[in-house]
MIBASE-194326 format. One line per 4 residues: number of its first residue (from 1); for each residue x, y, z of N, C-alpha, C. Coordinates in pm, whole numbers. Example, Ala and Ser with C-alpha at 12.3 -4.5 7.8 and 13.67 -1.06 7.14 Angstrom:
2
1 = 1319,-569,780,1230,-450,780,1320,-330,780 | 1285,-225,708,1367,-106,714,1290,3,787
This chain:
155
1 = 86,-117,0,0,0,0,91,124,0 | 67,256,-97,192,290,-103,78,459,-20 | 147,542,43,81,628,133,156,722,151 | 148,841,188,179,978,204,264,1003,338
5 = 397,1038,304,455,1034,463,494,1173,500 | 487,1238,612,606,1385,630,680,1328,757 | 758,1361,761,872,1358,846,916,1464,976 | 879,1386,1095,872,1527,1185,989,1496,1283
9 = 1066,1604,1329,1172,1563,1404,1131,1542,1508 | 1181,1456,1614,1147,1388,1738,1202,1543,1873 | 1137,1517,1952,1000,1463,2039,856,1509,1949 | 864,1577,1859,717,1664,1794,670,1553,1687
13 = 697,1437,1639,689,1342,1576,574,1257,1686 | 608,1251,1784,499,1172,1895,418,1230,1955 | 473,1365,1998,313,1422,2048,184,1428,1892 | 248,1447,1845,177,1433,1715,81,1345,1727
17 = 142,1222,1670,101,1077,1647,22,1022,1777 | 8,1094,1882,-78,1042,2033,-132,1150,2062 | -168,1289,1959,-286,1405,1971,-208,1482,2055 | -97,1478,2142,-102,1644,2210,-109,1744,2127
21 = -40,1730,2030,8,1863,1925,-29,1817,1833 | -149,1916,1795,-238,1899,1697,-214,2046,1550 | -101,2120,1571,-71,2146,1431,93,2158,1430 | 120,2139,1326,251,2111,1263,311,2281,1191
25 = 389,2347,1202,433,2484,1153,564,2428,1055 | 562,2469,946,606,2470,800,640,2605,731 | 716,2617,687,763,2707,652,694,2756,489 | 653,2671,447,541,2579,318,443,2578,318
29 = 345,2598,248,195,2598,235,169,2430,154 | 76,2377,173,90,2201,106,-92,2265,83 | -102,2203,-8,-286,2157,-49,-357,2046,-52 | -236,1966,-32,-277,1827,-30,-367,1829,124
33 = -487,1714,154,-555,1715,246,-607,1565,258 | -606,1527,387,-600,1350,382,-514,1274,474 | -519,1147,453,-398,1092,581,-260,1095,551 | -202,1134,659,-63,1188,619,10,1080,767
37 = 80,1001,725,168,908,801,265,993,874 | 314,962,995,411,1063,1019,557,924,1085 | 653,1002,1013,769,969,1020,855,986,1131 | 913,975,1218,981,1067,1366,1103,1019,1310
41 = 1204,1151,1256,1343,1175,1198,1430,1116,1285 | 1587,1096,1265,1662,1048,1335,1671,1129,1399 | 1670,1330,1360,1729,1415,1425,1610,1435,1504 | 1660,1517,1618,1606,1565,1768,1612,1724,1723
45 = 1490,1790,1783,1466,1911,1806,1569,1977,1882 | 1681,1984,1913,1793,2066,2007,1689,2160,2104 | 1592,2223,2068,1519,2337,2129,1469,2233,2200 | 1453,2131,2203,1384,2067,2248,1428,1975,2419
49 = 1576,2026,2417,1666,1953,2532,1631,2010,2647 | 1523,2125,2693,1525,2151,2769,1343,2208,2804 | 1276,2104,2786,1093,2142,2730,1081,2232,2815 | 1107,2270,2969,1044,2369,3032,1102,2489,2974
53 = 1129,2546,2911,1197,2634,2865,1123,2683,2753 | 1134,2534,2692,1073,2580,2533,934,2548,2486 | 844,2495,2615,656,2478,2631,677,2625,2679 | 511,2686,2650,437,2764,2757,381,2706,2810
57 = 328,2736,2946,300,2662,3044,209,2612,2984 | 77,2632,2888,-30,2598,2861,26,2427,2770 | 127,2473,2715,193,2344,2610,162,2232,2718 | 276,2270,2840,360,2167,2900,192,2115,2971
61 = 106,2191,3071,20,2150,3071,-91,2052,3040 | -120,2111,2853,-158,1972,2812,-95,1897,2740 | 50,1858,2751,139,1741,2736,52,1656,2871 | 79,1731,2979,92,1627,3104,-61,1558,3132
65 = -176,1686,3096,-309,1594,3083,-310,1489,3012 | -270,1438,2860,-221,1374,2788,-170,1266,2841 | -143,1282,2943,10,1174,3016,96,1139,2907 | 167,1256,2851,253,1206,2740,389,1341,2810
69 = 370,1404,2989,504,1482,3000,631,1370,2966 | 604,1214,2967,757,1161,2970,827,1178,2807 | 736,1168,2718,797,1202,2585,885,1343,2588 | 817,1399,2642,849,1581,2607,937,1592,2730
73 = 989,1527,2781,1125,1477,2900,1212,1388,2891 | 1180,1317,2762,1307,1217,2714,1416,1253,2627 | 1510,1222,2644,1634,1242,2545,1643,1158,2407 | 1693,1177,2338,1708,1192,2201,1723,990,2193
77 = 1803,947,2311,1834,791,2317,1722,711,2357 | 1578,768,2427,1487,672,2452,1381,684,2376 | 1414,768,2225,1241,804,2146,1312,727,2019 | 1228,661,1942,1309,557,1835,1274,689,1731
81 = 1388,712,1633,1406,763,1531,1398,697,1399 | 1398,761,1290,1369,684,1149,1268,546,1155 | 1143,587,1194,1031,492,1160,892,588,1157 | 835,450,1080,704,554,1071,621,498,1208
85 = 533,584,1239,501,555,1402,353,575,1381 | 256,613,1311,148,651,1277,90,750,1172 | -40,783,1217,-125,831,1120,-198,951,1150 | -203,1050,1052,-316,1149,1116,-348,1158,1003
89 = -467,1263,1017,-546,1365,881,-546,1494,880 | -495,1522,746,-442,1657,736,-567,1705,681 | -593,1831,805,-746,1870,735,-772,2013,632 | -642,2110,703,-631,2224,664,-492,2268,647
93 = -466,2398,593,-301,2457,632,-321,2606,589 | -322,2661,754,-343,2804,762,-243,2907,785 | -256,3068,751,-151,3139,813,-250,3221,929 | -146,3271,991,-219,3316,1122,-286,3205,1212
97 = -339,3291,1308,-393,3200,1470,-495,3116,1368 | -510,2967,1408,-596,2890,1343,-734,2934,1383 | -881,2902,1333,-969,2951,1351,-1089,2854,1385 | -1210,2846,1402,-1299,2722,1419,-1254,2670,1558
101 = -1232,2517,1549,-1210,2467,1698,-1047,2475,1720 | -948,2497,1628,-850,2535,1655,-811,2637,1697 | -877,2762,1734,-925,2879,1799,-877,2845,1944 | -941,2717,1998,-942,2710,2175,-778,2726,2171
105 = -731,2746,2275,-634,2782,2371,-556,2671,2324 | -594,2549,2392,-525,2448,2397,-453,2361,2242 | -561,2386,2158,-508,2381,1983,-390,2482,1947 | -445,2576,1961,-338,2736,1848,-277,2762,1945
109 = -199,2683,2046,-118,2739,2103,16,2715,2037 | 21,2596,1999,132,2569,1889,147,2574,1767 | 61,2739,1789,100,2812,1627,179,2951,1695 | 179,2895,1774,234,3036,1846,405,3050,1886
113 = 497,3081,1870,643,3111,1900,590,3202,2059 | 726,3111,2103,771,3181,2235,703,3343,2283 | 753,3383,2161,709,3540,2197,551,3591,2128 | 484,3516,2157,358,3466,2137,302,3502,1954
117 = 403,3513,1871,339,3588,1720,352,3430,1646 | 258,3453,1539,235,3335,1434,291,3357,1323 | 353,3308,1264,382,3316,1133,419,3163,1076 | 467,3193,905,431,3045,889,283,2998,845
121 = 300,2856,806,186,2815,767,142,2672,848 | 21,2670,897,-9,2551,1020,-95,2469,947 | -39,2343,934,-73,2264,937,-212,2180,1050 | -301,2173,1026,-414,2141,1139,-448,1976,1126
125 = -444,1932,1224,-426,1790,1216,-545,1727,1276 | -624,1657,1274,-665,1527,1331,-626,1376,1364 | -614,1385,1512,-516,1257,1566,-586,1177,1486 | -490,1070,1448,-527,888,1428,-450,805,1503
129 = -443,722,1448,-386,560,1535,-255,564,1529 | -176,542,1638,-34,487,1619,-8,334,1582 | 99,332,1539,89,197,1440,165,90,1607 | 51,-33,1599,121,-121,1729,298,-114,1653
133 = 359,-152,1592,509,-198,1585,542,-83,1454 | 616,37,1510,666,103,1459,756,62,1291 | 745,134,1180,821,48,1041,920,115,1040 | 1034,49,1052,1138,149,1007,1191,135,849
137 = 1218,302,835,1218,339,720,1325,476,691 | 1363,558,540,1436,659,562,1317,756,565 | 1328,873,614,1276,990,574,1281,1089,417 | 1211,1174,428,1278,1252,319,1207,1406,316
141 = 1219,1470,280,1184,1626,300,1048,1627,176 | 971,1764,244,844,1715,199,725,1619,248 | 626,1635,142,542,1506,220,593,1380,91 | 643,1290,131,640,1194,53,603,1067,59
145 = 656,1000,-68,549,865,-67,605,754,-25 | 550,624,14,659,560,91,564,409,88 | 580,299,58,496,136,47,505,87,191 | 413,65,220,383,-17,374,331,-120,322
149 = 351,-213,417,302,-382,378,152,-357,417 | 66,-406,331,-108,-408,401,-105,-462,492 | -238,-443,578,-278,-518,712,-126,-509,816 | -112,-342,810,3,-315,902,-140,-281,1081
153 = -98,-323,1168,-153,-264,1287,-182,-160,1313 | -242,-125,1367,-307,39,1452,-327,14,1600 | -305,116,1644,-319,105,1805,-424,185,1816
């Protein structure tokens, strides 16, 4: 089955794929709309070595409702890199604060930079299933295409 992959660098590759962080910021506008597999890169977010720093409290917050603070507290050696890990649906890709139910607080907050301005283009996501046994695979820039064996698992 051959399917649509983007590639997100790790830890933001899993909150993804288990709904905390529900839009993706791109530097790119995409039109494509549909299920989009997500990839978690070998590379690590560096901004990312130190989450209290680099959440607003509202982020880190609902990481931890989530019960997903241990992702967004792990180092680069306990999150598996280069596999595909799941699935979402790409519903929209906006500039500015997202609008509709991405409006609440807890959505468009991660359209937001540190110093609270938006720019960029957001990607708006709807969680899906993480795959039970992660595929490993290469990445590649872009959304690209990539063959999974049918009757792969979902969690």
């Amino acid at each position: 089955m051959i399917v649509k992959c983007l590639s997100i660098k790790r830890p933001w590759s899993y909150l993804i794929t288990y709904g905390s962080k529900t839009i993706e910021n791109r530097t790119w506008k995409t039109d494509y709309r549909g299920q989009l597999w997500i990839h978690s890169s070998k590379k690590w977010d560096r901004r990312a070595r130190n989450p209290f720093e680099l959440f607003t409290q509202a982020q880190y917050q609902r990481i931890h409702r989530a019960g997903l603070q241990a992702i967004a507290t792990m180092d680069e050696d306990e999150i598996k890199g280069g596999y595909l890990i799941g699935r979402v649906d790409l519903v929209d890709c906006v500039q500015g604060i997202p609008r509709g139910k991405w409006e609440d607080v807890i959505h468009a907050m991660w359209a937001l930079r540190s110093d609270n301005k938006s720019d960029g283009w957001h990607w708006l996501l709807e969680p899906g299933p993480a795959l039970k046994e992660p595929i490993e695979m290469k990445g590649a820039l872009g959304i690209f295409e990539r063959e999974i064996p049918a009757g792969v698992e979902l969690g």
